[in-house]
C-alpha positions as a Python dict, from the first residue, in 0.01 Angstrom:
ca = {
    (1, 'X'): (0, 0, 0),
    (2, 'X'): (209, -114, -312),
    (3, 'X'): (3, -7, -588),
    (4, 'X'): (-37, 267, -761),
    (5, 'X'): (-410, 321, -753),
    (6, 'X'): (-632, 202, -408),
    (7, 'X'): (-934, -16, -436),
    (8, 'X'): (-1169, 344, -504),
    (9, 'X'): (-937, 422, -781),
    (10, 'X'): (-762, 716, -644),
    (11, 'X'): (-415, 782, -758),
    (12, 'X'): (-162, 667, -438),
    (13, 'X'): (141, 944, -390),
    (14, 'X'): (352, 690, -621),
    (15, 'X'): (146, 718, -875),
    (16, 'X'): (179, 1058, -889),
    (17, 'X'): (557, 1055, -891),
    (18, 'X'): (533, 854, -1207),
    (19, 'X'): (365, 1130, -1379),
    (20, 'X'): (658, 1303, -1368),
    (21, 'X'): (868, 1059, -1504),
    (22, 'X'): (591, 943, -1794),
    (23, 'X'): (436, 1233, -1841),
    (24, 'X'): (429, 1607, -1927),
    (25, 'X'): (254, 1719, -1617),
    (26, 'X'): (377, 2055, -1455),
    (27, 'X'): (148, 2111, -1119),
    (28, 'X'): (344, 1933, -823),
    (29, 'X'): (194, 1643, -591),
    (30, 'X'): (202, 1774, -176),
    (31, 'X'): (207, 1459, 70),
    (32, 'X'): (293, 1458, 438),
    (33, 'X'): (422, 1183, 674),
    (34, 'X'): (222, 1209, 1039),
    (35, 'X'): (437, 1409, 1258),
    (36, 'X'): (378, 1111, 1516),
    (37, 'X'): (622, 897, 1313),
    (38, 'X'): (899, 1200, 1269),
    (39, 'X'): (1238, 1058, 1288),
    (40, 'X'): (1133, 685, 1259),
    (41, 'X'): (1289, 473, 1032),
    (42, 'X'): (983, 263, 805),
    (43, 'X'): (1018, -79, 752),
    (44, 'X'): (929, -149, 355),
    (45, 'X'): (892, -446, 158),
    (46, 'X'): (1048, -448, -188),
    (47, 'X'): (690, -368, -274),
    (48, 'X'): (641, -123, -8),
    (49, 'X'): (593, 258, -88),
    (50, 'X'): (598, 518, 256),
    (51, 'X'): (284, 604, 447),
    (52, 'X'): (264, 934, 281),
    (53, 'X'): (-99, 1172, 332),
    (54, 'X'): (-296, 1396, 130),
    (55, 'X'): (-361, 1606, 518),
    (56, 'X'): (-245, 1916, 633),
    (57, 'X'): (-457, 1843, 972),
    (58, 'X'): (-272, 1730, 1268),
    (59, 'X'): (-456, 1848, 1594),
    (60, 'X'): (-245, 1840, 1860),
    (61, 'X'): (99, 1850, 1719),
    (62, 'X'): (165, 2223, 1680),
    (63, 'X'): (509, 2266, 1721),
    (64, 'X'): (601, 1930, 1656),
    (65, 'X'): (878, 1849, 1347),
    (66, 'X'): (693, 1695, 1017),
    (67, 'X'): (859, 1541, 676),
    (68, 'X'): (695, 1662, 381),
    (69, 'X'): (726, 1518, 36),
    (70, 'X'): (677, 1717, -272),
    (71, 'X'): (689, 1568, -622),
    (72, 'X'): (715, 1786, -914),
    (73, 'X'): (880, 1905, -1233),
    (74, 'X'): (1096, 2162, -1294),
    (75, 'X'): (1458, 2345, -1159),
    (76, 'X'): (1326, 2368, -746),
    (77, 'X'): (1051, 2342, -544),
    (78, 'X'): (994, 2663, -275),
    (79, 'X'): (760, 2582, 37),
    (80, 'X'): (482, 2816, 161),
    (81, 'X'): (349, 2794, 517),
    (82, 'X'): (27, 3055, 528),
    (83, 'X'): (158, 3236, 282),
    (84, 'X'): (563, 3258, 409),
    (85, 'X'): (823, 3129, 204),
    (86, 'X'): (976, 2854, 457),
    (87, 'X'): (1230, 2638, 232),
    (88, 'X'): (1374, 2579, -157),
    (89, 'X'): (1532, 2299, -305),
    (90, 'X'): (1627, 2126, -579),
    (91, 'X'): (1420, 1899, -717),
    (92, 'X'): (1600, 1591, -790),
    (93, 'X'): (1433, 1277, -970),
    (94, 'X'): (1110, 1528, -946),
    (95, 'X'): (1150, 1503, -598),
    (96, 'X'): (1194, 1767, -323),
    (97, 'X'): (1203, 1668, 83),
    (98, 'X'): (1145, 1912, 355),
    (99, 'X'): (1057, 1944, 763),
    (100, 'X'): (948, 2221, 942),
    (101, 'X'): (756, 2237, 1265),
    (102, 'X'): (356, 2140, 1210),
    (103, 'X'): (116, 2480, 1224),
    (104, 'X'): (-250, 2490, 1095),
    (105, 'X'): (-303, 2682, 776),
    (106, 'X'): (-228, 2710, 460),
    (107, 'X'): (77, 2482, 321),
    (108, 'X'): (160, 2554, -63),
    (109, 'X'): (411, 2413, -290),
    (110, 'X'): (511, 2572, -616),
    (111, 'X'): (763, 2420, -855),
    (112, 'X'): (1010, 2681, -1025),
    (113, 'X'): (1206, 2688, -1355),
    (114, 'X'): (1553, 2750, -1399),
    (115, 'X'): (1486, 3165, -1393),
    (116, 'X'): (1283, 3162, -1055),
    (117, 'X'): (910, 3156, -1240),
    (118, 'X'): (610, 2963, -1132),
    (119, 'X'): (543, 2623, -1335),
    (120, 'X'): (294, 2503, -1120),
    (121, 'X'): (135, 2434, -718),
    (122, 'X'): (-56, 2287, -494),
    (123, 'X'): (-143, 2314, -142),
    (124, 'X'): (-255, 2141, 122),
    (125, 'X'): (-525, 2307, 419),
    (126, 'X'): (-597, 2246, 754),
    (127, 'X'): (-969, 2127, 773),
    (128, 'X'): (-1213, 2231, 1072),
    (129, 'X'): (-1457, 2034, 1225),
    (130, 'X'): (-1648, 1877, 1029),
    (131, 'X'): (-1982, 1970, 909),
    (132, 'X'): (-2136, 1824, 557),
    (133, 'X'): (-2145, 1578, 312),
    (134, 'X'): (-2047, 1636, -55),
    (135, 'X'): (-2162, 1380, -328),
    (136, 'X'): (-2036, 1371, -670),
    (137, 'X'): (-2081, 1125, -928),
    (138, 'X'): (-1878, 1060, -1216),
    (139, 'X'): (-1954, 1109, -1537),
    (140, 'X'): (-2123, 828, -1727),
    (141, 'X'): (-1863, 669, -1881),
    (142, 'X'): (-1989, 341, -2000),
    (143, 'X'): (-2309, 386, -2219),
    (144, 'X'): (-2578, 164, -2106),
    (145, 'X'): (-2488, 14, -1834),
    (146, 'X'): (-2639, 233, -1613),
    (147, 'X'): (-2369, 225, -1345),
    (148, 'X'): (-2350, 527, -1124),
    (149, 'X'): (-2010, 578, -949),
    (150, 'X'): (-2047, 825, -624),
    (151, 'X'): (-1826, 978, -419),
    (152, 'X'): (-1913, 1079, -94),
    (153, 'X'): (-1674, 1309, 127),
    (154, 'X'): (-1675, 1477, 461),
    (155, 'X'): (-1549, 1852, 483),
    (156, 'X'): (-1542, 2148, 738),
    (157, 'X'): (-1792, 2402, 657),
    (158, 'X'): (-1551, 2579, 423),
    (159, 'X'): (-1575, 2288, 205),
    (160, 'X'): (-1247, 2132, 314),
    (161, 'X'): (-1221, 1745, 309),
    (162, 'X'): (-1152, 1605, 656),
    (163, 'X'): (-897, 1391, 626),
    (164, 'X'): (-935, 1217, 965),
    (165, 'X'): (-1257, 1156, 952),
    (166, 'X'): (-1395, 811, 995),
    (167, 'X'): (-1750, 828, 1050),
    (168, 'X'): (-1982, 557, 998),
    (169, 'X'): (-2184, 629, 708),
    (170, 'X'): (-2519, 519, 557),
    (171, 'X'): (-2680, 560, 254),
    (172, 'X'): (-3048, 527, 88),
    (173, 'X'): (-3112, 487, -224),
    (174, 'X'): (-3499, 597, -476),
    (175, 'X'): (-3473, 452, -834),
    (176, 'X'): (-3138, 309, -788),
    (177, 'X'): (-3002, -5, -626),
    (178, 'X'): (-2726, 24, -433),
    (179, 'X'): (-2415, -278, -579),
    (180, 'X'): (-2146, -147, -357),
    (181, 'X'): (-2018, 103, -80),
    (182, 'X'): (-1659, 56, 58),
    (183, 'X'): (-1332, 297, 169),
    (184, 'X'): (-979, 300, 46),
    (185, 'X'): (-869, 163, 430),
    (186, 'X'): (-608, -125, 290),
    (187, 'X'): (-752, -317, 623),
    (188, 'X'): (-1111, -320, 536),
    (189, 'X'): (-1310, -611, 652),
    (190, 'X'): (-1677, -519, 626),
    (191, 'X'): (-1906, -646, 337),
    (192, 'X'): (-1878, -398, 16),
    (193, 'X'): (-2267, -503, -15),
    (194, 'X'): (-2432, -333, 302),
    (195, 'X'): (-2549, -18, 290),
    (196, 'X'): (-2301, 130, 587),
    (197, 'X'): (-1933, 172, 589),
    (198, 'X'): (-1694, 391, 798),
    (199, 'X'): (-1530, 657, 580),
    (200, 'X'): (-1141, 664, 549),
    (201, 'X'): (-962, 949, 517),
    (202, 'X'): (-1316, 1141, 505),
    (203, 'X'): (-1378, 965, 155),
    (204, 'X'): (-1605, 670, 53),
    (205, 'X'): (-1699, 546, -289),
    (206, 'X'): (-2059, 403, -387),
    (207, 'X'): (-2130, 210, -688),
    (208, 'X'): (-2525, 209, -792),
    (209, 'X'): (-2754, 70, -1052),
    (210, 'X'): (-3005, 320, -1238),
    (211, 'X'): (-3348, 204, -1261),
    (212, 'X'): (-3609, 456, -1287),
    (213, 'X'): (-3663, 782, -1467),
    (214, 'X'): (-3564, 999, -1087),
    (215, 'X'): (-3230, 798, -932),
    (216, 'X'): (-3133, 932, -618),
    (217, 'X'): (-2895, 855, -305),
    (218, 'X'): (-2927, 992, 12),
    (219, 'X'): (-2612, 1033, 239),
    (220, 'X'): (-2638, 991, 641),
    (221, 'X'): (-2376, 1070, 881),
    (222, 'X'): (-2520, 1113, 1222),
    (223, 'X'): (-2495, 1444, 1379),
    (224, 'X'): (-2460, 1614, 1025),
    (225, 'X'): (-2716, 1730, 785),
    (226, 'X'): (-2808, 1488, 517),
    (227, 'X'): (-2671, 1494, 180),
    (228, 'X'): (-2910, 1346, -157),
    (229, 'X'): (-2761, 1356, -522),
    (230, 'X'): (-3032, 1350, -845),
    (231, 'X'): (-2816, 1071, -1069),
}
C-alpha cells in the first residue's frame, strides 16, 4: 500500500495529498478509516501509508466513532454530514482530521479561504444495495495499438459505486480479445489472464485487444442485469 498509484492506476489517498503540495489543485480529497479500527494505533513501515477509503458505507456501525481525513488547499476545511455543518479546522500541511459518530448519507467536505468562501468540495455517499454494472472505457490514448482499457464498477441503483462489493465477475468478449482482467486488492492471487475476477472495492479493470469492425464486452455479475460496452 506504499505507492502512490495501485496496480489499475487509480490515484491512492497519498497521491492525492501530493497534489497539494505539487500542484495548483483547489477541490479537496475525502478518505475515511473503517470505524472498526477507531482508536487503534496502525503499525507502518517506513514505506507504509494508513488504510484510508474512498466509502461512506459502513452497515452496521451507526453510532459508532469514525476518523476522517480530508486533504485540501486553502485557510480550513468545514465538514458536512447530510447537509449539517458538523466540524472546521485548519488545514495544516493541506491536511484537516476529524471524527464524528458514523450515519448514512451524505458526507461533504469543502475547503475555505481566508474570508470564509468556498474554494472547492467533495463528498462522499452512502451506497444501497447494489444493483448494476457500469462500463467505461478510456479514451484511446495510444494510436494503433488497439488496446481498450475498461472499467467495470458496481453501484446502487442511484448510480452510486459500492464500495464493499466483491462480487465475482465475468466477462465476454465479440471482436475483441480479452489480455487482462484484475482488481486493485494488494493481495490478489488469481491469474490476470482468466476471464473472472472478484471485484475490490466494487471496481475492476479490463484490458482488451480490438479486432473487428463491432468490439464489444459483456459484463456478468450473477443476480444483476448484464452490462455490454460498443468499444
Amino acid at each position: 500500500n506504499c505507492g502512490d498509484l495501485d496496480i489499475t492506476g487509480r490515484k491512492r489517498p497519498q497521491s492525492h495529498l501530493r497534489d497539494f503540495y505539487w500542484t495548483d489543485r483547489t477541490t479537496p480529497y475525502l478518505c475515511v478509516q473503517h470505524p472498526r479500527h477507531f482508536g487503534r494505533e496502525e503499525s507502518l513501515s517506513n514505506w507504509g501509508w494508513p488504510q484510508l477509503l474512498e466509502s461512506w458505507t459502513f452497515p452496521g456501525h451507526e453510532g459508532q466513532n469514525v476518523a476522517v481525513t480530508v486533504y485540501g488547499r486553502g485557510a480550513s476545511l468545514r465538514l458536512l454530514l447530510n447537509g449539517q455543518a458538523v466540524a472546521c479546522q485548519p488545514l495544516r500541511d493541506f491536511a484537516a482530521r476529524f471524527t464524528l459518530p458514523y450515519a448514512p448519507g451524505l458526507l461533504e467536505a469543502v475547503a475555505l479561504d481566508e474570508r470564509g468562501g468556498e474554494i472547492g468540495r467533495c463528498a462522499l455517499e452512502t451506497a444501497g444495495a447494489p444493483a448494476q454494472l457500469r462500463l467505461a472505457a478510456e479514451k484511446e490514448n495510444m494510436p494503433g495499438t488497439k488496446l481498450r482499457y475498461v472499467w467495470i464498477e458496481l453501484t446502487d441503483g442511484r448510480g452510486v459505486l459500492c464500495p464493499n462489493a466483491q462480487d465475482q465477475l465475468r466477462l465476454e468478449t465479440l471482436g475483441c480479445r480479452l489480455l487482462a482482467l484484475g482488481n486493485a486488492d494488494p493481495c490478489f492471487s488469481g491469474s490476470y489472464a482468466s476471464s473472472a475476477c472478484p471485484l475490490y472495492q466494487g471496481r475492476a479493470l479490463a484490458i482488451l485487444r480490438v479486432e473487428s469492425a463491432y468490439p464489444c464486452v459483456r459484463a456478468l455479475v450473477q443476480g444483476l442485469p448484464e452490462q455490454s460496452l460498443r468499444l
